[in-house]
GULUM-25050 format. One record per residue (C-alpha): x, y, z; residue number from 1. Coordinates in steps of 0.1 Angstrom, whole numbers. Layout:
// GULUM-25050
((X,Y,Z),NUM),
...
// end
This chain:
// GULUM-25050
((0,0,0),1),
((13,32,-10),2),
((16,57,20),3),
((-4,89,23),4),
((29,108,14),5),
((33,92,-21),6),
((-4,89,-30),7),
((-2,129,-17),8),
((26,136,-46),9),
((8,118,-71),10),
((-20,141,-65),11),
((0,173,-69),12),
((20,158,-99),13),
((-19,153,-114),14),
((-24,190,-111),15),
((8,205,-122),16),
((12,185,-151),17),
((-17,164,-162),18),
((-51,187,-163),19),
((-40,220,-164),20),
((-47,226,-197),21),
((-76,203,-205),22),
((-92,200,-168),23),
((-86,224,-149),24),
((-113,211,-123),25),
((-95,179,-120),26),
((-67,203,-118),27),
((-77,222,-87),28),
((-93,195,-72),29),
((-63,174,-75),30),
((-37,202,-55),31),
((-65,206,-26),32),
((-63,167,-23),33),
((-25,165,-21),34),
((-28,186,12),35),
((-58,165,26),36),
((-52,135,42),37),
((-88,125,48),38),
((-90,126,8),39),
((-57,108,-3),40),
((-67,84,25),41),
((-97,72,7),42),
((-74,59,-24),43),
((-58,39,-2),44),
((-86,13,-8),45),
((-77,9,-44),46),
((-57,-23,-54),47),
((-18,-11,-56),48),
((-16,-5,-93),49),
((-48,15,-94),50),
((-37,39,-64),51),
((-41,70,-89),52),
((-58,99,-80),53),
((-85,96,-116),54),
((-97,66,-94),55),
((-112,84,-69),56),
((-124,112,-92),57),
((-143,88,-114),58),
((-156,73,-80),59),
((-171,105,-71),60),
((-180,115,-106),61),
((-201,80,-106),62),
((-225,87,-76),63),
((-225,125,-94),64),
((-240,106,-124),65),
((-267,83,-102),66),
((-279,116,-96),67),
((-263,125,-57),68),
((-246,159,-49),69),
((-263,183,-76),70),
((-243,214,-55),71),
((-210,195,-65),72),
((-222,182,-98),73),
((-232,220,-109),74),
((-194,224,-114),75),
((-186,197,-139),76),
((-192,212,-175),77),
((-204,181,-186),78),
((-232,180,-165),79),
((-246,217,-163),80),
((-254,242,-188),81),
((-232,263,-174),82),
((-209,252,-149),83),
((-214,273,-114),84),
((-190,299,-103),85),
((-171,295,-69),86),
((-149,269,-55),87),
((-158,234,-59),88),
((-129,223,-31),89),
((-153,225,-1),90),
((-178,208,-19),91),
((-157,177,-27),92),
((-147,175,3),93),
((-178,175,18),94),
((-192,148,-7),95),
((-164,126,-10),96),
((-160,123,30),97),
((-199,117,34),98),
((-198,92,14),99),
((-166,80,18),100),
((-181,42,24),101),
((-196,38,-11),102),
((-164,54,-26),103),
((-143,35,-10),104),
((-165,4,-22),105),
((-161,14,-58),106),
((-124,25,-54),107),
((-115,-14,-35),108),
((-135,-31,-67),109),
((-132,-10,-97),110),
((-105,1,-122),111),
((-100,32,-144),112),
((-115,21,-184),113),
((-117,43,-211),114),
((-133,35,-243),115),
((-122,64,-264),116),
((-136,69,-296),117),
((-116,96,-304),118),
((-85,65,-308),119),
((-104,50,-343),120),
((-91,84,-360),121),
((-55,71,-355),122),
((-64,39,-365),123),
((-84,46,-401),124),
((-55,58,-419),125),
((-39,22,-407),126),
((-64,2,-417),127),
((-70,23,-453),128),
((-32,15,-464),129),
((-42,-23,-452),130),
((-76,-27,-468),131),
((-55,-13,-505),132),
((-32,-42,-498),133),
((-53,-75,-486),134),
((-90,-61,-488),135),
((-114,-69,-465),136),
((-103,-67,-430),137),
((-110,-85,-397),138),
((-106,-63,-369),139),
((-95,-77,-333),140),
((-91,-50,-307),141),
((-75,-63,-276),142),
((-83,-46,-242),143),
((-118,-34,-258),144),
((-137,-25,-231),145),
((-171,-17,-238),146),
((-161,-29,-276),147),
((-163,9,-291),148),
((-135,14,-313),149),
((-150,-19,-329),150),
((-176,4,-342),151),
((-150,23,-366),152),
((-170,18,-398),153),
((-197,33,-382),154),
((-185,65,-371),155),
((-176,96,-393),156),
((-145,112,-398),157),
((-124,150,-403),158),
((-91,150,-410),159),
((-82,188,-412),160),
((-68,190,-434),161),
((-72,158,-453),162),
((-106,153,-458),163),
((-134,134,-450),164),
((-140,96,-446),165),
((-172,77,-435),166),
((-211,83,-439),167),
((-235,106,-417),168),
((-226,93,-382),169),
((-241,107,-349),170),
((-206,99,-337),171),
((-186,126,-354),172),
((-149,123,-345),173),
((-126,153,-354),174),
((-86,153,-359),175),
((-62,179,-365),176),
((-38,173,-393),177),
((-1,188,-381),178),
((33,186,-399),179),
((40,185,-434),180),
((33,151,-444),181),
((-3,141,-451),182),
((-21,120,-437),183),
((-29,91,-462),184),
((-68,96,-450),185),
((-86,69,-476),186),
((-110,78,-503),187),
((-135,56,-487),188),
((-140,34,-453),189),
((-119,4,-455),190),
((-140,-26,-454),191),
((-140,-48,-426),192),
((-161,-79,-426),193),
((-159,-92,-390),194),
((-150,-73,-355),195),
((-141,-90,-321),196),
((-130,-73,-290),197),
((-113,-90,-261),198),
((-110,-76,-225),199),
((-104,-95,-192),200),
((-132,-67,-178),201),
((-150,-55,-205),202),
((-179,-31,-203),203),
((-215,-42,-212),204),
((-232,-17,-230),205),
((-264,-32,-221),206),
((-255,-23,-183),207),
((-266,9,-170),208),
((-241,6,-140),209),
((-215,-8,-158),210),
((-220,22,-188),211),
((-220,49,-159),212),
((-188,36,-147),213),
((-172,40,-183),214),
((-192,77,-187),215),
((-176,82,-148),216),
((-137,78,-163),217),
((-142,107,-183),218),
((-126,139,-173),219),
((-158,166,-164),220),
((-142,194,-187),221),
((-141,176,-218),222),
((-175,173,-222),223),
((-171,170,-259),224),
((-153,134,-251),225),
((-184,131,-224),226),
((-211,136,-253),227),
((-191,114,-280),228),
((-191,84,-259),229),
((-226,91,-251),230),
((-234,86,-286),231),
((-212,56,-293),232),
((-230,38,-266),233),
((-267,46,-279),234),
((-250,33,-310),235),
((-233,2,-297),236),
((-269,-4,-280),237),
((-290,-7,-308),238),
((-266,-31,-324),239),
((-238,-44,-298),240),
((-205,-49,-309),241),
((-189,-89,-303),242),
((-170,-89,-271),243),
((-155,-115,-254),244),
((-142,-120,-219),245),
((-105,-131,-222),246),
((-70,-129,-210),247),
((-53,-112,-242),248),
((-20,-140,-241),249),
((-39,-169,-235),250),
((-69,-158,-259),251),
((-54,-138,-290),252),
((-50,-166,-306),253),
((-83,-181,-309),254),
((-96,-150,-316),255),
((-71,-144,-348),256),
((-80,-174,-363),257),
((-118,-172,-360),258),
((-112,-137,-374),259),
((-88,-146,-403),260),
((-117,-172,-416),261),
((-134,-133,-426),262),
((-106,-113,-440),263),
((-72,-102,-431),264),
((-64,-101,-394),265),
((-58,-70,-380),266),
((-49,-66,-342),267),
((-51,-29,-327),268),
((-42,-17,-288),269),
((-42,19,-278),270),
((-35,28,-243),271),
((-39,-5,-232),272),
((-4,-28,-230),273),
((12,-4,-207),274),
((-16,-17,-179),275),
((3,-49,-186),276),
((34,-62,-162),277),
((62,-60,-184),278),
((66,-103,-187),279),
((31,-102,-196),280),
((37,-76,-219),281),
((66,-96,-236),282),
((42,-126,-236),283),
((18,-109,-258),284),
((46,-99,-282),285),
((53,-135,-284),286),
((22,-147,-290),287),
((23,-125,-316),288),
((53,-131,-334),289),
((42,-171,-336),290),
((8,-162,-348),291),
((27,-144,-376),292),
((49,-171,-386),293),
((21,-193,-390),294),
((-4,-167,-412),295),
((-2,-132,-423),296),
((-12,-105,-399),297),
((-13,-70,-392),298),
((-10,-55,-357),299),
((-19,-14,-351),300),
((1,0,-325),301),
((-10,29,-306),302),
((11,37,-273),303),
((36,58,-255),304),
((72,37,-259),305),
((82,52,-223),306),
((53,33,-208),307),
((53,-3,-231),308),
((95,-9,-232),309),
((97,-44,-255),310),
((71,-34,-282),311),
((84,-38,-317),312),
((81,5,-317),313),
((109,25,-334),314),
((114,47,-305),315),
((137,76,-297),316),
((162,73,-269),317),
((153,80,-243),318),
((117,62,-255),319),
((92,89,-261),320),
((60,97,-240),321),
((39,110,-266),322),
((20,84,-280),323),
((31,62,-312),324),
((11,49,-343),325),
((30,19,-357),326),
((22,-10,-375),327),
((40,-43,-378),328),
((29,-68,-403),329),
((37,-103,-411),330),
((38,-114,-445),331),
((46,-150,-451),332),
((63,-157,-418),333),
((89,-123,-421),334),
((81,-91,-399),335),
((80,-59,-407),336),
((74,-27,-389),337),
((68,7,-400),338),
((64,40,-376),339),
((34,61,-389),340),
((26,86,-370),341),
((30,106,-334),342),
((-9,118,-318),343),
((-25,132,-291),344),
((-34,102,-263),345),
((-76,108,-272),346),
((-69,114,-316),347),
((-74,150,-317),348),
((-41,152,-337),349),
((-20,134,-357),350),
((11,140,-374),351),
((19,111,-397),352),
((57,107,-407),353),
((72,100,-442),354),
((76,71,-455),355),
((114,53,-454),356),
((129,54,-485),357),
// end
């Protein structure tokens, strides 16, 4: 268990660095918590590796979202108009404290998830250079959670510039275009004839508690993020995506196969292998590797090298934390891997690279 004085630091690292820009409730929030021990107490519940200050915050935004604590909830722009003047600190305190047993329940059994959307714009130009090689694809995401990105063909998509890809959507996803290369956005949506998503917690979308936890994970000032993933789960509702309970080394594999009897296999992870103990992490590379020397396969890489050391990720030195679009592919037994592009964490930007010579 970490002691109040490190869970404390990791508070005020969260403020100074993290949210600043894009939260800056979770930013003040997060320095009033470093100097309140009766707050950072209340992570000490959480299970060691999810002893991060967002833990509690999605805790507390939870029971905000079952409708409790509409003084404290009036200063999250995602669920008022407009947000109420003032200083939310006393408030939080007051709310998280009172109902410090129900937080602490969620923080002891729950994790952080994300299911964000905004990740298929790093993914499309990937699977458009893919679908002009092989055709039809069969998509596999791996650490799916709710099984979101799996809807890719069904959302729509600006690149800016770049262009436009995918029909009328009520999931719009928007991403900036930086640098001088362009982004090879594709003239149409790649065609992808089977989707699977594996997660050893995933989210149903069918769940009303299990949704609020995934709407709770998303930080109060982006309510753009808030309102996307809103509309991807009335989508995934009406017509649920394929998700499968699984431990991703001991069930890619299956999974590939089944998928490969559709089109060409294509494996994506964003922001997910560097939950992932580093042996495990190696594992999954090796499972990997021998499903590629056995049938060709295609594997979209989106995470931050500092945080996933042993991914096959051209990398700078020291490994970068800005996160990394790379694809490897397997093509009759030999590897290769080619670094596409640098983006934001949540696909509001992408800069894609030039190509090797």
């Amino acid at each position: 268990m970490a002691s109040l004085e490190v869970l404390a630091a990791r508070f005020r690292s969260l403020a100074e660095t993290t949210t600043a820009t894009r939260a800056p409730l979770y930013s003040k929030l997060s320095a009033a918590a470093a100097d309140d021990p009766g707050l950072v107490r209340l992570l000490q519940a959480a299970p060691e590796q999810q002893q991060i200050p967002v833990l509690l915050f999605a805790a507390v935004h939870h029971l905000l979202l079952q409708g409790l604590g509409s003084e404290l909830a009036a200063h999250y722009p995602n669920l008022a108009t407009a947000p109420a003047s003032g200083d939310p600190v006393p408030l939080f305190r007051a709310f998280a404290l009172d109902h410090a047993d129900a937080l602490t329940e969620l923080i002891s059994t729950r994790h952080t998830q994300t299911n964000e959307v905004g990740r298929c714009a790093q993914f499309v130009p990937a699977m458009g250079l893919l679908a002009d090689e092989r055709g039809a694809l069969a998509h596999i995401d791996v650490g799916t959670s709710a099984g979101l990105n799996l809807l890719l063909p069904r959302y729509s998509y600006e690149y800016e510039p770049g262009g436009t890809v995918g029909s009328s959507s009520t999931v719009h996803v928007h991403c900036s275009a930086r640098g001088d290369t362009a982004v090879p956005v594709p003239a149409s949506m790649p065609s992808i004839s089977r989707s699977i998503g594996l997660d050893l917690m995933p989210i149903d979308v069918l769940d009303d508690d299990e949704v609020r936890w995934l709407e709770a994970c998303v930080w109060p000032d982006q309510a753009d993020r808030f309102a996307r993933l809103v509309a991807a789960i009335d989508l995934a509702r009406a017509n649920p995506p394929d998700v499968r309970r699984g431990d991703a080394v001991a069930d890619i594999a299956e999974l590939v196969h089944e998928a490969a009897a559709h089109g060409h296999p294509v494996v994506t992870n964003s922001w997910v292998l560097n939950y992932l103990p580093h042996d495990v992490r190696e594992d999954y590379v090796a499972e990997l590797e021998a499903l590629g020397a056995a049938i060709d396969l295609s594997w979209i890489i989106a995470e931050a090298p500092a945080q996933t050391p042993g991914l096959p990720v051209p990398t700078a030195d020291p490994p970068e934390e800005i996160t990394v679009v790379s694809l490897v592919r397997w093509r009759r037994g030999e590897r290769s891997v080619r670094r596409l592009a640098t983006t934001h964490p949540h696909g509001y930007w992408l800069r894609w690279e030039r190509s090797p010579d």
